[in-house]
LOTORGU-361488 format. One record per residue: residue in one letter; x, y, z of N, C-alpha, C, O, CB in turn. Coordinates in steps of 0.2 Angstrom, whole numbers. Atoms other than C-alpha are relative to their C-alpha. Glycine has a CB too. Example, Ala and Ser with C-alpha at 12.3 -4.5 7.8 and 13.67 -1.06 7.14 Angstrom:
<rs>
R   type      nX      nY      nZ     caX     caY     caZ      cX      cY      cZ      oX      oY      oZ     cbX     cbY     cbZ
R      A       4      -6       0      62     -22      39       4       6       0       9       5       3      -5       0       6
R      S      -4      -6      -1      68      -5      36      -4       5       3      -1      11       4       2       2      -7
</rs>
This chain:
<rs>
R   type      nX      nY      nZ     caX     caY     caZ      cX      cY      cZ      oX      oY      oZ     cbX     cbY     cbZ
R      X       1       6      -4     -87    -171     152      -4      -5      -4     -10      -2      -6      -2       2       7
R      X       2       5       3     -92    -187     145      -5      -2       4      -4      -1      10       3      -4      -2
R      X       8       3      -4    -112    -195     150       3      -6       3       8      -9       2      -8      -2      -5
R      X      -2       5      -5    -114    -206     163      -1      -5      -2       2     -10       0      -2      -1       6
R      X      -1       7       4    -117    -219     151       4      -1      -1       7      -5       3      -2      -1      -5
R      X      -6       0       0    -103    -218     144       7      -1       2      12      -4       0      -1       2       0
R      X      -4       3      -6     -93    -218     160      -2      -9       3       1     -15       4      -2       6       6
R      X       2       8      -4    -101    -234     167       1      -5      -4       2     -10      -2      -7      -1       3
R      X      -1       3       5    -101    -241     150      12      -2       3      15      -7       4      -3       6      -8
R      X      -9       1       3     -80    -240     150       2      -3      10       6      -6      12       5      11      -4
R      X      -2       5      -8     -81    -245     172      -1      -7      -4       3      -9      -8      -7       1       9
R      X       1       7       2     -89    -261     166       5      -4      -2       8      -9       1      -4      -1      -5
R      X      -6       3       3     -75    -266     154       5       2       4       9      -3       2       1       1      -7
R      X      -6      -3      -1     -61    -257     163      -1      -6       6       4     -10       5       1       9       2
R      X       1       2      -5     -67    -267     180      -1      -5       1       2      -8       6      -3       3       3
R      X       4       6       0     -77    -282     176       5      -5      -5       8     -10      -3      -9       2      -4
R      X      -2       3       5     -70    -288     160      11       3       2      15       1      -1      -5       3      -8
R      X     -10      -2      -3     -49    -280     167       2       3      -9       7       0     -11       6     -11       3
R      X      -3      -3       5     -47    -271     151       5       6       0       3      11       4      -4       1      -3
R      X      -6      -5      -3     -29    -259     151      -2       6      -4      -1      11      -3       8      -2      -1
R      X       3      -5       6     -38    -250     136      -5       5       2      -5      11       1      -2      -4      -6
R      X       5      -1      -5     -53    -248     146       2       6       5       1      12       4      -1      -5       2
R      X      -7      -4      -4     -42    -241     160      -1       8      -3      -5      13      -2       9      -4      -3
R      X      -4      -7       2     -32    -229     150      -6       6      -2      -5      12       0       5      -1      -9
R      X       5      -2       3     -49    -224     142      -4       7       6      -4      13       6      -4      -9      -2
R      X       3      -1      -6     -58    -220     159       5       5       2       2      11       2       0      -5       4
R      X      -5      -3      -1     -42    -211     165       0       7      -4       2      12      -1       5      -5      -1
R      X      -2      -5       5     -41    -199     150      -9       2       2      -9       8       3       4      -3      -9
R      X       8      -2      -1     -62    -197     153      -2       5      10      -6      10      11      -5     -10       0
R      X       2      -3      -5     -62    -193     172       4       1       3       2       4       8      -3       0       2
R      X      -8      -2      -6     -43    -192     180       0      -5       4      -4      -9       7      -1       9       6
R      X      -4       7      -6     -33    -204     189      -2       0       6      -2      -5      10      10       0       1
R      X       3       1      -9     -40    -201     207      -4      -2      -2      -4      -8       1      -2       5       5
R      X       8       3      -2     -57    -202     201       0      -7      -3      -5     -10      -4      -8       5      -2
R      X       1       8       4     -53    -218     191       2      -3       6      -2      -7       9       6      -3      -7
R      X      -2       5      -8     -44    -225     207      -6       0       5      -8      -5       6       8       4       6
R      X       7      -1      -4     -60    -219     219      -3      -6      -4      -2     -11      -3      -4       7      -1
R      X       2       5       4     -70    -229     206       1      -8      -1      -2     -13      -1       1       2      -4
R      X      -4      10      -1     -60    -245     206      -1      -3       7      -1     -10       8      11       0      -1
R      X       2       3      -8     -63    -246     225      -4      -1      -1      -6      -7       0       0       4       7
R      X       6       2      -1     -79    -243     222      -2      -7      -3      -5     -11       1      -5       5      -3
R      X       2       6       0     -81    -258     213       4      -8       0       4     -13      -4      -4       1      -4
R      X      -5       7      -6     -69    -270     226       5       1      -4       3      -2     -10      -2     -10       0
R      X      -3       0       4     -54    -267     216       5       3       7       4       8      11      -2       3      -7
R      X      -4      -6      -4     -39    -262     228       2       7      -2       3      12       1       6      -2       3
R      X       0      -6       2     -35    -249     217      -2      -1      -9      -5      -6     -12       8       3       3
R      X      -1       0       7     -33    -245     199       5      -6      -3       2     -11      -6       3       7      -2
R      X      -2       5       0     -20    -255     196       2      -7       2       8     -10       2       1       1       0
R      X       1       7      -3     -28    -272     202      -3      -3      -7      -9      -3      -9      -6       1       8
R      X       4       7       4     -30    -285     188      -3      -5       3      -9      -6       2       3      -4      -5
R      X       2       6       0     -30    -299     196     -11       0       1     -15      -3      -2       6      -4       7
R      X       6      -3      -1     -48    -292     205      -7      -2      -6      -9       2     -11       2       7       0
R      X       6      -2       5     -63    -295     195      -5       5       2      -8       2       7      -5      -5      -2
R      X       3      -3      -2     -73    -281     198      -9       0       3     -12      -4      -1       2       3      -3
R      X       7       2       0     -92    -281     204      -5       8       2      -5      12       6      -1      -7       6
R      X       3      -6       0    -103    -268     200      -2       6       5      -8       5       5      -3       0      -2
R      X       3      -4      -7    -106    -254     215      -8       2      -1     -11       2      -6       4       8       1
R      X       8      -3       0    -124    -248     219      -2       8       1      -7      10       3      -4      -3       6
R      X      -1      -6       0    -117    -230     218       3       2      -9       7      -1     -12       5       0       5
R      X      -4      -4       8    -113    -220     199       4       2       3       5       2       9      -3       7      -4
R      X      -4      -6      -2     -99    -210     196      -3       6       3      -9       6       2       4       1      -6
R      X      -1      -8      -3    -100    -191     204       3       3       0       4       5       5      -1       1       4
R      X      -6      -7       2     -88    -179     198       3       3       9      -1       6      13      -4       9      -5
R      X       1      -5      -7     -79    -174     216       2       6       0       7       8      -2       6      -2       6
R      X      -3      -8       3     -79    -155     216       8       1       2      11       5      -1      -5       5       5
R      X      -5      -2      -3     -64    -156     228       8      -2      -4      13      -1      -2      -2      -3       7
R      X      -6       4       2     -52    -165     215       0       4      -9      -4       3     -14      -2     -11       2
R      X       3      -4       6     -48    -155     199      -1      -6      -8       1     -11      -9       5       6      -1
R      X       3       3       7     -56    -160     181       7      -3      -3      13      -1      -3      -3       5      -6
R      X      -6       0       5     -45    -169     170       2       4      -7      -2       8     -10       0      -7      -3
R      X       0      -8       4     -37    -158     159       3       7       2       6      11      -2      -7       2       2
R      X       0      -9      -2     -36    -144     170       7      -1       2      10      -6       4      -5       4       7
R      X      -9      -3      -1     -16    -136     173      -1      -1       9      -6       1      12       3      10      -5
R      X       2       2      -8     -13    -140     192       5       7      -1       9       9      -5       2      -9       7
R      X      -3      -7      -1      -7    -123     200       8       1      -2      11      -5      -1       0       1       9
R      X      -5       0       0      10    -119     196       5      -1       6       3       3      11       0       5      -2
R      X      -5      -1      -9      25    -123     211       2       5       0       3       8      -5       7      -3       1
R      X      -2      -5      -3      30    -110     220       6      -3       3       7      -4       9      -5       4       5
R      X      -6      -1      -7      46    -113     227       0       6       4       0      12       2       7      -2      -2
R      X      -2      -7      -4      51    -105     245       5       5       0      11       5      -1       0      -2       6
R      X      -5      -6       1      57     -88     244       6      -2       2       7      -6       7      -3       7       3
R      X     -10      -1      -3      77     -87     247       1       7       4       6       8       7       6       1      -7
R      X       1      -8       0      74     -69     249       2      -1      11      -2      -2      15     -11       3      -3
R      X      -2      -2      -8      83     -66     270      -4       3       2      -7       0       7       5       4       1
R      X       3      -5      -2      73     -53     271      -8      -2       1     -12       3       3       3       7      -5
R      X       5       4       3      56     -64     267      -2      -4       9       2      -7      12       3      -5      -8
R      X       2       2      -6      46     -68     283       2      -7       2       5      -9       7      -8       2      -1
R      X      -2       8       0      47     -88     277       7      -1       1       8      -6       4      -2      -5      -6
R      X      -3       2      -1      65     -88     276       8       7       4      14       6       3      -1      -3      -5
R      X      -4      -4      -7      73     -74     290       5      -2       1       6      -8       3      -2       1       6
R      X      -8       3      -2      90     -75     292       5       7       0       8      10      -5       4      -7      -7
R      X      -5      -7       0     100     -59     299       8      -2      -2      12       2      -5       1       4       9
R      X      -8       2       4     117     -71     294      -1       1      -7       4       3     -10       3      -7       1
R      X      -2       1       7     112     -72     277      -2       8      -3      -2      10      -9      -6      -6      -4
R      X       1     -10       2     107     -50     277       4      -2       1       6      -6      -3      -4       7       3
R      X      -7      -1       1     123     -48     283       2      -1      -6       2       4     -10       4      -3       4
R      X      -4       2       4     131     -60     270       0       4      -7       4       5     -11      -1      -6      -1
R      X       0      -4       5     121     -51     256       1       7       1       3      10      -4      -6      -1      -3
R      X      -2     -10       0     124     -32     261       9      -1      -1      12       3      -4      -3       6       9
R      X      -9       1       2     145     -39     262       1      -2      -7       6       0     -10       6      -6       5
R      X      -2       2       5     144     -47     245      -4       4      -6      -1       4     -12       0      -8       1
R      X       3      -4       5     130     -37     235       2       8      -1       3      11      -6      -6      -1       2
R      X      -1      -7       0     132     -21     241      -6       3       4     -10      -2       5       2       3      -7
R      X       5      -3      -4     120      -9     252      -5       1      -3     -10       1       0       1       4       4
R      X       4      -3       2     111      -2     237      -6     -10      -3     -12     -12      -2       4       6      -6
R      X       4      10       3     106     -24     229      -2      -1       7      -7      -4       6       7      -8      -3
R      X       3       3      -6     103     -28     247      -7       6       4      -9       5       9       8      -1       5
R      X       5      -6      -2      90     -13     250      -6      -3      -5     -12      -4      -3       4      11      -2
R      X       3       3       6      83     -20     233      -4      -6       2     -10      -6       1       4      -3      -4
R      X       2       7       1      80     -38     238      -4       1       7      -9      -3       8       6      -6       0
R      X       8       0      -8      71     -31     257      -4       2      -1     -10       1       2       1       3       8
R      X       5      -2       3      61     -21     248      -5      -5      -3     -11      -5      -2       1       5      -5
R      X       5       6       6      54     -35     236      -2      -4       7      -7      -8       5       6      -6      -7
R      X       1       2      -7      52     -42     254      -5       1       5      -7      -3       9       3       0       3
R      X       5      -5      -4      41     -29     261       4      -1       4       2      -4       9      -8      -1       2
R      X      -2      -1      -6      55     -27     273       6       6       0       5      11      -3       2      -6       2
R      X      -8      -6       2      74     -15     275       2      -5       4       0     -10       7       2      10       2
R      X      -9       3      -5      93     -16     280      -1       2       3       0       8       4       9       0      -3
R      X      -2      -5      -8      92     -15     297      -6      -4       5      -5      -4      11      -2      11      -1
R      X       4       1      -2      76     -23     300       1      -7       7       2     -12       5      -4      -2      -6
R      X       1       5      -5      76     -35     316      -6      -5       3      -5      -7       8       2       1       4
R      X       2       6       0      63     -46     314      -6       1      -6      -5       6      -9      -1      -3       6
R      X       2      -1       5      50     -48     301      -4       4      -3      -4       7      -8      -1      -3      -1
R      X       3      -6      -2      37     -38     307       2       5       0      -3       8       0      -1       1       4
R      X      -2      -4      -3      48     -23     309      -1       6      -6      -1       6     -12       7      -1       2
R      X       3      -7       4      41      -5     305       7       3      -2      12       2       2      -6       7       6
R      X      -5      -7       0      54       8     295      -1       4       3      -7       4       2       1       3      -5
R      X       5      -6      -3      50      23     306       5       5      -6       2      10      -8       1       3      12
R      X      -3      -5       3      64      33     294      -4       3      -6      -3       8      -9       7      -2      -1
R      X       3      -2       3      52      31     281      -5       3      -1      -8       4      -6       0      -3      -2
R      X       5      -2      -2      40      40     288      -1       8       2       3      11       6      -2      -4       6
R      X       0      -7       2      35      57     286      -5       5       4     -11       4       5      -3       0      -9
R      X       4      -4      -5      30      70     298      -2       6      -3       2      10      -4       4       2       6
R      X       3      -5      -1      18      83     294       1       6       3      -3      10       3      -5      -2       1
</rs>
């Protein structure tokens, strides 16, 4: 992370003086939120406000903990499971459909990966067959 000189140095021209270089500059130093936070701070409706001349806040930059570094890889997407048998997306039509079109043993497969079975009625539901009496 670059010193606060350095930052406020590049607000000044990015804000005061409307420089896009400036900008890009800032942007690549502490991430597009906190450049947009920043640009409020000093009267700017956002980042992308030229007309605006900026005027200096009576606040530094401050890294927000809550917003990540620039830089950093944001989480991977998860898309939602498809999985029937999958708490988020339960659907005794689409078990059915897969145990007629996969077969009983691929469809035993895909509720397991589920933490669930063929047969289960609703998502919660215990196996008792799997269960082993002493």
């Amino acid at each position: 992370m670059a010193d606060k000189a350095a930052i406020a140095a590049l607000e000044r021209e990015a804000f005061t003086f409307r420089s896009i270089q400036a900008r890009g500059n800032l942007v690549k130093m502490i991430g597009e939120d906190n450049a947009g936070i920043r640009a409020q701070a000093w009267g700017l409706r956002n980042l992308q406000d030229f007309k605006t001349a900026g005027v200096k806040p009576d606040t530094e930059y401050e890294p927000d903990p809550s917003r990540p570094e620039p830089g950093a890889k944001p989480a991977p997407f998860r898309a939602p499971s498809k999985n029937p048998w999958s708490a988020e997306s339960w659907s005794t039509e689409r078990q059915r459909s897969v145990v007629k079109g996969l077969g009983l043993e691929k469809a035993s497969e895909l509720a397991a990966a589920a933490g669930s079975f063929v047969g289960a009625t609703s998502p919660k539901s215990v196996n008792l067959t799997s269960f082993k009496v002493a």
